[in-house]
C-alpha positions in Angstrom: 0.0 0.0 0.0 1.6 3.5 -1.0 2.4 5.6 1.8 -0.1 8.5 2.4 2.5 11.3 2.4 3.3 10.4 -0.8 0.3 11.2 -2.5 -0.3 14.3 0.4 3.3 15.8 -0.1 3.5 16.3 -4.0 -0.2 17.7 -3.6 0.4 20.1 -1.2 3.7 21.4 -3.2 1.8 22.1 -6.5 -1.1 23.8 -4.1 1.7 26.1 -3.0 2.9 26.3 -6.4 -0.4 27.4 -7.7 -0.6 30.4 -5.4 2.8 31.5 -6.3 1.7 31.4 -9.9 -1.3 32.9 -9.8 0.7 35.8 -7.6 3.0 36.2 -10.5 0.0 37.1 -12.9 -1.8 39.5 -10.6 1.9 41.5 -10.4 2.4 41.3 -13.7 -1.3 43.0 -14.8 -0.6 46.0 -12.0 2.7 46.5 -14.3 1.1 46.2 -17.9 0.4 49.7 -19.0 1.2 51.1 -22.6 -1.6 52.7 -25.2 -2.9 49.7 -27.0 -2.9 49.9 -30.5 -5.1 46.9 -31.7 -6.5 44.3 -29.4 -8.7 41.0 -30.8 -11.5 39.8 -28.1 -11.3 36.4 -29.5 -8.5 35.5 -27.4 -10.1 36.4 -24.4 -13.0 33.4 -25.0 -9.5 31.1 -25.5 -8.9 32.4 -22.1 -12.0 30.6 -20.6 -10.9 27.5 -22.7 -7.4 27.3 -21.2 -9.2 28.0 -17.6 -11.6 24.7 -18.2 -8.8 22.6 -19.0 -7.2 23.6 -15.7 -10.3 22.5 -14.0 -10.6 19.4 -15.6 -7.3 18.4 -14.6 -8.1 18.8 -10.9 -11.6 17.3 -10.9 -11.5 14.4 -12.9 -9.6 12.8 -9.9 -8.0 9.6 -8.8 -9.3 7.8 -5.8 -7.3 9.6 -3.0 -3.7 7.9 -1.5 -3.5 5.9 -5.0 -0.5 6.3 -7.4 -1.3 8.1 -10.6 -0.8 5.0 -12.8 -2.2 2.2 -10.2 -1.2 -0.5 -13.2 2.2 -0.6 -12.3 4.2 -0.9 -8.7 3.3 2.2 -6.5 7.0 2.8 -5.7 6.8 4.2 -9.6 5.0 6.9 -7.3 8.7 8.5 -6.3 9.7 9.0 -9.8 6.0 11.1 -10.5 6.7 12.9 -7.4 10.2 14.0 -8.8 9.0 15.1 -11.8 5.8 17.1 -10.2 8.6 18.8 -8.5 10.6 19.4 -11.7 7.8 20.7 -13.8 6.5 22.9 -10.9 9.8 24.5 -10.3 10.7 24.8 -14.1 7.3 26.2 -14.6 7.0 28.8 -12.2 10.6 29.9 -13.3 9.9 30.0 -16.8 6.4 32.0 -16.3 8.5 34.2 -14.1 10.9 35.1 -16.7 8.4 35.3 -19.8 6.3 37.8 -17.7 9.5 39.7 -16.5 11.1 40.3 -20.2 7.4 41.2 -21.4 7.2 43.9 -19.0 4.3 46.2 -20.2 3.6 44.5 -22.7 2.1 41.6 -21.1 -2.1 41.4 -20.7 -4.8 38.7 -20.6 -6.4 40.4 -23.8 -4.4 39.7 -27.3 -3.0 43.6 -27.8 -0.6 45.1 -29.6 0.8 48.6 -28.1 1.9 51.8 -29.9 5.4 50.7 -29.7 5.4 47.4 -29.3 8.7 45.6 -29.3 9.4 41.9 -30.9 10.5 40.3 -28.2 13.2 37.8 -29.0 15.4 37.0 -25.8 15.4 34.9 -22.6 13.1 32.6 -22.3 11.3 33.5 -25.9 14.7 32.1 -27.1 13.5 29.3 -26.2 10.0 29.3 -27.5 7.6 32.0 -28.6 4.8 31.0 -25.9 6.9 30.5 -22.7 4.0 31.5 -20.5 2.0 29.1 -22.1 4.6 26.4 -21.8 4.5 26.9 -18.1 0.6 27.0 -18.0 0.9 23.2 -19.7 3.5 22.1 -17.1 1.4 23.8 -13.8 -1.4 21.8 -15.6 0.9 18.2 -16.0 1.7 18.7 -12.3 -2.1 19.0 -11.5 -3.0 16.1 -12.6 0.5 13.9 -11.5 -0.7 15.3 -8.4 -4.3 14.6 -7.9 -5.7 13.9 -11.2 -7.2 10.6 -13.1 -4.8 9.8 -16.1 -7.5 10.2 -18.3 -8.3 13.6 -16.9 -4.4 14.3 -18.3 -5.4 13.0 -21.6 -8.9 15.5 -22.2 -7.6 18.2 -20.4 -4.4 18.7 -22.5 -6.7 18.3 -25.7 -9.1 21.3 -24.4 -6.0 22.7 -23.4 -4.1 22.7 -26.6 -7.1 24.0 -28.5 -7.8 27.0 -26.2 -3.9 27.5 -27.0 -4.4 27.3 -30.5 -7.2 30.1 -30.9 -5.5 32.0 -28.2 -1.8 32.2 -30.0 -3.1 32.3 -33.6 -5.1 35.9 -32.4 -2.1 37.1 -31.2 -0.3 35.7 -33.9 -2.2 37.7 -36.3 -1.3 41.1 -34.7 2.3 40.2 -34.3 2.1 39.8 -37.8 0.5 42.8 -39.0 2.4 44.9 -36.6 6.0 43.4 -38.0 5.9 41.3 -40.9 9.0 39.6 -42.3 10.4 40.0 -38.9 8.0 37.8 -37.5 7.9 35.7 -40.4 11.3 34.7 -39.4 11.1 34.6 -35.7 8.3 32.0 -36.1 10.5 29.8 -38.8 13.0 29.8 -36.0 11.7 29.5 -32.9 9.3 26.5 -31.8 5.7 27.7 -30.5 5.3 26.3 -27.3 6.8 22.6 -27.0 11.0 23.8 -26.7 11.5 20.4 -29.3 13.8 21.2 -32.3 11.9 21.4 -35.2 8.3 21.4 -33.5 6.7 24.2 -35.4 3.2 25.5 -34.8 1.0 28.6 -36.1 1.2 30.3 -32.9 2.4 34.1 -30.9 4.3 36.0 -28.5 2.0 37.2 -25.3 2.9 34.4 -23.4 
């Protein structure tokens, strides 16, 4: 039988690692300012997408004090637990830093500002989407936590397609607002999986 602090610890951690992260979005809208130029609604309803997939991964549950894949030994349990801790970490760090180069320019709604800048370093290095790259791991963690593998599986499909209308809205500001420029960044750069080669129509507000 698996030890009960093994299913309470790693739940607890990604409680705590929730709050931080929901802390570093209410800083980050006190500090986005600018005149918006253009903004597109749409992504706002992608918004609400995104936000169901996080509830699905936290109420389409496991029976409490069970390993998430019960087929196998339940000392599997300690390598999930490491990697809860690995995405929770990496996520929170990665949000931290996408939200930190964005400065201003950061908001819930898809917006392009009078002087807008292509953002191209730290963690957009990496991938155009970082926020949204940490969303997806906060949402992994979730459901490695306290969620049903099957909850995984449907939440990460409503996730990725409240990604996709959420990205190619911004997406098609980015590209109005600098063209070739973006063109290029995009040919580069992966969208929101940091794979080589893993290319996606996709944008920069996360």
């Amino acid at each position: 039988m698996m030890p009960r602090w093994l299913y309470l610890w790693p739940l607890h951690f990604v409680e705590i690692g929730y709050i931080i992260f929901g802390a570093i979005f209410l800083l980050a809208r006190k500090r986005s300012h600018g005149k918006t130029k253009k903004a597109d609604r749409l992504s706002i309803v992608a918004i609400f997408i995104q936000a169901l997939a996080f509830a699905l991964a936290w109420t389409v549950a496991r029976k409490h004090f069970t390993p998430f894949l019960p087929i196998i030994d339940w000392r599997a349990q300690y390598f999930v637990v490491a990697l809860i801790v690995v995405l929770v970490i990496a996520s929170l760090i990665f949000v931290t830093a996408a939200v930190r180069t964005l400065g201003q320019q950061w908001s819930l709604q898809a917006r392009v500002l009078e002087h807008h800048e292509l953002v191209q370093r730290g963690p957009y290095r990496i991938v155009r989407h970082p926020i949204y790259t940490g969303m997806f791991g906060m949402l992994v963690a979730a459901s490695l936590a306290h969620g049903h593998w099957v909850g995984l599986l449907i939440a990460s499909l409503v996730y990725y397609f409240g990604t996709l209308i959420r990205i190619r809205s911004e997406e098609k500001l980015l590209r109005e607002q600098f063209g070739a420029a973006y063109e290029e960044y995009a040919r580069r750069v992966p969208a929101f999986i940091p794979l080589g080669g893993t290319r996606a129509v996709v944008s920069q507000k996360s």
